[in-house]
N, C-alpha and C positions, 0 to 999 in steps of 0.2 A: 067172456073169455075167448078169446082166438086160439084156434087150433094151428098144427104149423106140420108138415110131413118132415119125418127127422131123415135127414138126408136123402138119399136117392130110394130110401125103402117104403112101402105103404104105407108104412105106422103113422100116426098123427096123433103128436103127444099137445098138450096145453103148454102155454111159452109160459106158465109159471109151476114148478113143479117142486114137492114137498118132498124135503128136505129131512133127515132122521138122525143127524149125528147127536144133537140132546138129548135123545132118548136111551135113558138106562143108567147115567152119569157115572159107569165105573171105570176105575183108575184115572186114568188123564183127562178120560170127557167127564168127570163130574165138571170142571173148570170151565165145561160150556154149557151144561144145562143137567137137571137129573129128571125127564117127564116121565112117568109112569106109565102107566097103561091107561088111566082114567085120563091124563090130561092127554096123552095120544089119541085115545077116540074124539076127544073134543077136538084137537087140533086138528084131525083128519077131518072131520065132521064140516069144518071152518071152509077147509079145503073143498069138498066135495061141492059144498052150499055155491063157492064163487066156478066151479064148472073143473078146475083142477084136473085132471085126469091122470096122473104121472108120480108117484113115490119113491123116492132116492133112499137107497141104504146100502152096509157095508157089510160083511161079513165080519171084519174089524172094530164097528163100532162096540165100545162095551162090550169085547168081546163074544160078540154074538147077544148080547142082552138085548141091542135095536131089531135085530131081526124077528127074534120073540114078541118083545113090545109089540111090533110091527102087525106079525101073524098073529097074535089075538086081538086087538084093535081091529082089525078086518075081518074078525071072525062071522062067517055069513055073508057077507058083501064082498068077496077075492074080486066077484067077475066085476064091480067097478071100477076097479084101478087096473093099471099100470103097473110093475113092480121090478124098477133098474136095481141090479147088484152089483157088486163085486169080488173080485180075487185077488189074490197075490199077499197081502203080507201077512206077517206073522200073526200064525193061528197056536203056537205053543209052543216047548220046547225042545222040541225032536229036529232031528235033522232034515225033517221034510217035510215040516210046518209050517212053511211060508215059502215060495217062488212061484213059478210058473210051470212047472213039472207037471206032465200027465198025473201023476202020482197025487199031489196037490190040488190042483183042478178037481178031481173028480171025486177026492173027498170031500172037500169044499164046499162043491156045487150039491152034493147030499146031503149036507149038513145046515147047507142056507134051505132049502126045499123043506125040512123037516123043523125048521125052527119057526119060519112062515105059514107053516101048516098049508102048503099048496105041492101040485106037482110039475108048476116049470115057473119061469123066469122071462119076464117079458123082455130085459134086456141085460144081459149081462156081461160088464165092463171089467176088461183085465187093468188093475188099481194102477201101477205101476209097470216100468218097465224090469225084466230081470236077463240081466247081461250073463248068465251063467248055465241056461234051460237055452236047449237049440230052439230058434224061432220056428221052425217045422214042427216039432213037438207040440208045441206050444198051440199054434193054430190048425192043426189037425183035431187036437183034441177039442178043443173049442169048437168046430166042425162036426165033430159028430155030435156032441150035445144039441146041437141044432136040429141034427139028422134025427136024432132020439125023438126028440120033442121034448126036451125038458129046457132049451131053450130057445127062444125066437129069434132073437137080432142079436148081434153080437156090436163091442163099443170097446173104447181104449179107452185111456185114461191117463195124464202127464206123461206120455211120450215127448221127443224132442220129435220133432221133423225130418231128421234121417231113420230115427228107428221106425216110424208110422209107415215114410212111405216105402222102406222095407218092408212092413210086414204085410201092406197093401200089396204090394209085389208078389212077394209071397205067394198068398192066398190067390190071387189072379193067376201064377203060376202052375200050381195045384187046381186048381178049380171048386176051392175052400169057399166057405162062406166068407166074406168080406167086413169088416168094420165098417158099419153104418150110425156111430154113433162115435164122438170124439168131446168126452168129458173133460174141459177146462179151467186154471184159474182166470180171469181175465174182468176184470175193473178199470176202473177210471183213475183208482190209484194207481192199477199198475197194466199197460196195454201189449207186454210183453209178447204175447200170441201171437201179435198180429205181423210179427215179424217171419214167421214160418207157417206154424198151426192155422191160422185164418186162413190164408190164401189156400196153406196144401186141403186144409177142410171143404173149400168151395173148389176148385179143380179136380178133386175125387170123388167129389159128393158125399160127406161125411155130416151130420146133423151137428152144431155145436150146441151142447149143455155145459152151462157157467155154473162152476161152483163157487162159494164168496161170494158171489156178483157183488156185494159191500164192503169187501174189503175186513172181514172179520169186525161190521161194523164200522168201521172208520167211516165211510160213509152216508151213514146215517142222520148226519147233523149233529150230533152230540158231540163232535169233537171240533171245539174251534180256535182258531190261533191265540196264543197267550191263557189259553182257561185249561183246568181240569175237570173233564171228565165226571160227573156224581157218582157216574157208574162204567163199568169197563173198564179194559186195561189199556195202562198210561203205554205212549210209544216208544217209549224205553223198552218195554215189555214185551212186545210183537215180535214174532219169529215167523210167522205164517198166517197172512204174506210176509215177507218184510218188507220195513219202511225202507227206504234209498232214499228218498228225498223230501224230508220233511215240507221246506218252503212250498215245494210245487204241488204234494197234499193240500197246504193248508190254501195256495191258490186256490185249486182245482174244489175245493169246499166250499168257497166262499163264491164263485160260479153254482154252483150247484143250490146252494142256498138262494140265491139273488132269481134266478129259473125258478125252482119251484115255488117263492112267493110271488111270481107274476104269473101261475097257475094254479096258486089255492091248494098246491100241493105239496107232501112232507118231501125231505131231503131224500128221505131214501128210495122213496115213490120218484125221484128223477133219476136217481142214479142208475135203476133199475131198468126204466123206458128208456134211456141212451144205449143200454146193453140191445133192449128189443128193436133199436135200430139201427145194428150196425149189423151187417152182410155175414151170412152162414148159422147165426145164431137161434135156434130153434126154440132152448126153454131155459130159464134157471132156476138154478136150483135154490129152493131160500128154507130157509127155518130160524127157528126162536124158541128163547128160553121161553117167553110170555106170551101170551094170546093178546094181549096187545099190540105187538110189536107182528106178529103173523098175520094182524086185521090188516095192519096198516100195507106191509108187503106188499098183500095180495092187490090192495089198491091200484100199484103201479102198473094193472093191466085197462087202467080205464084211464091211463095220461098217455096225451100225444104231444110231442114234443115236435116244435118247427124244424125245418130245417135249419134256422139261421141258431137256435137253441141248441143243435147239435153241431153245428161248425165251432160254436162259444166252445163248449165241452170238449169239443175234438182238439182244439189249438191247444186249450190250458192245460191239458192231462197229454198232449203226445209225446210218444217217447223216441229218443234221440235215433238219429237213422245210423246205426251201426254197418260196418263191410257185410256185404256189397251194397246195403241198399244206397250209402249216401252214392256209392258211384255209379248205382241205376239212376238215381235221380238226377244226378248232373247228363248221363251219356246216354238213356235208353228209353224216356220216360216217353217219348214219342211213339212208342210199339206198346205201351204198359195193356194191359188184359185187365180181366174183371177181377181174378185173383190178388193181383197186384196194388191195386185201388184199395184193395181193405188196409195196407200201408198207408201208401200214397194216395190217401182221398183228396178231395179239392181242398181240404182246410190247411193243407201242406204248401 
């Protein structure tokens, strides 16, 4: 397993990192997994064996049920892992149960602490953005959990690229602790990131963690043009990600497949190593209903894909160059930076 320093901060988290939204399967997440506690230890277990060092959860999942899961599945072994969280949405029906409010925050972060059975937070990600809580607020408070000890690094989470590097502003302003971690969607289905979030990621020094990195699956090999599915949901069905453009999915799968049979390796084990080489990206996040499907995951940290493997993948899945970039790339590409090339790589 390779370790990778998540952005400009000490920490060095494992570039594949385990993943918890299956765990607990209540309300909406039954529809993605229901593990218990016993398959959690196993899964973690899995995790540990291939070198792993890094666990993803919500405070949202199954309403706090993953975090539980979580903290007993670790019970006795905290100081092994890792353990990124989250905040921001809705925690119940009050009017101050979900945002980014001091108020919010700070119940939150006591309430994830106490369902984990530890006393800090080795990173913790604000979920979403909230247009309504002064951004001052917001990273102050975050700022002193730091200051406390109950948490270490601090990390965003689906920002756009004016809100991030506002709030990196911010915190630079104040002399706040800073976002050192910047949790993304970002796949071969869909490379949307890479039109902001990438670049502003590697010019700030922000660590990028992929959530999806499969596409919710689509990825995987199991979905291929003209067939159904035995298992998952049909693309009709998809809200998140969404599909936009079926044909160049079912291209960009059929590359993917044609790669990883000229490496003995599964679909999703390529999808995966494309992500581990593209610029800024530090770990992803992956999980499974099945410990099948978590063996094989884990696999994609022992495939190296060529260079000319990654130009294939970069051409078939690039996504169209929207204002400004197409008129960087006609007027400016002669000054283009390191940041910029996560766009505009050579396969362009």
């Amino acid at each position: 397993m390779e370790y990778r320093q998540l952005g400009r901060s000490g920490l060095r988290v494992s570039v594949l990192s385990m993943g918890t939204m299956t765990f607990g399967g209540k309300d909406q997440f039954g529809r993605l997994g229901n593990t218990d506690v016993a398959g959690a230890k196993r899964q973690i277990d899995m995790c540990l064996d291939a070198g792993v060092n890094l666990i993803d959860t919500a405070n949202m999942y199954s309403g706090g049920l993953s975090e539980e899961i979580v903290g007993k599945a670790l019970a006795g072994r905290r100081d092994k892992v890792l353990i990124s969280d989250k905040v921001r949405m809705k925690m119940g029906d009050g009017p101050n149960e979900q945002g980014l409010s001091r108020q919010h925050i700070l119940e939150q972060v006591e309430a994830s602490l106490r369902r984990l059975g530890t006393d800090h937070l080795d990173i913790y990600h604000v979920h979403e953005w909230d247009g309504q809580t002064p951004l001052e607020e917001t990273l102050q408070t975050l700022d002193s959990l730091v200051r406390s000890g109950k948490v270490r690094y601090l990390g965003v989470s689906n920002y756009t690229g004016w809100q991030l590097m506002k709030a990196l502003a911010a915190s630079d302003a104040h002399g706040w602790e800073r976002f050192v971690s910047n949790q993304i969607y970002y796949s071969l289905e869909s490379r949307d990131a890479e039109y902001e979030l990438v670049p502003l990621s590697l010019d700030q020094g922000l660590g990028v963690m992929v959530w999806s990195p499969l596409a919710g699956g689509l990825l995987s090999g199991k979905y291929r043009r003209g067939q159904q599915a035995s298992e998952g949901r049909h693309l009709t069905e998809w809200s998140e990600p969404p599909v936009r453009d079926e044909e160049k999915l079912y291209n960009t799968i059929e590359t993917v497949v044609d790669i990883a049979s000229a490496h003995g390796a599964s679909p999703a084990q390529v999808s995966l190593a494309y992500l581990l080489a593209k610029p800024a990206v530090t770990t992803l996040v992956i999980g499974a209903r099945k410990d099948e499907q978590l063996a094989d995951n884990l696999g994609a940290a022992e495939v190296a894909l060529s260079a000319e493997d990654v130009d294939r993948l970069d051409k078939v899945s690039a996504p169209y160059l929207i204002y400004p970039h197409w008129h960087q790339a006609a007027a400016a590409s002669d000054r283009f930076g390191v940041p910029d090339l996560a766009l505009h790589g050579r396969a362009r």
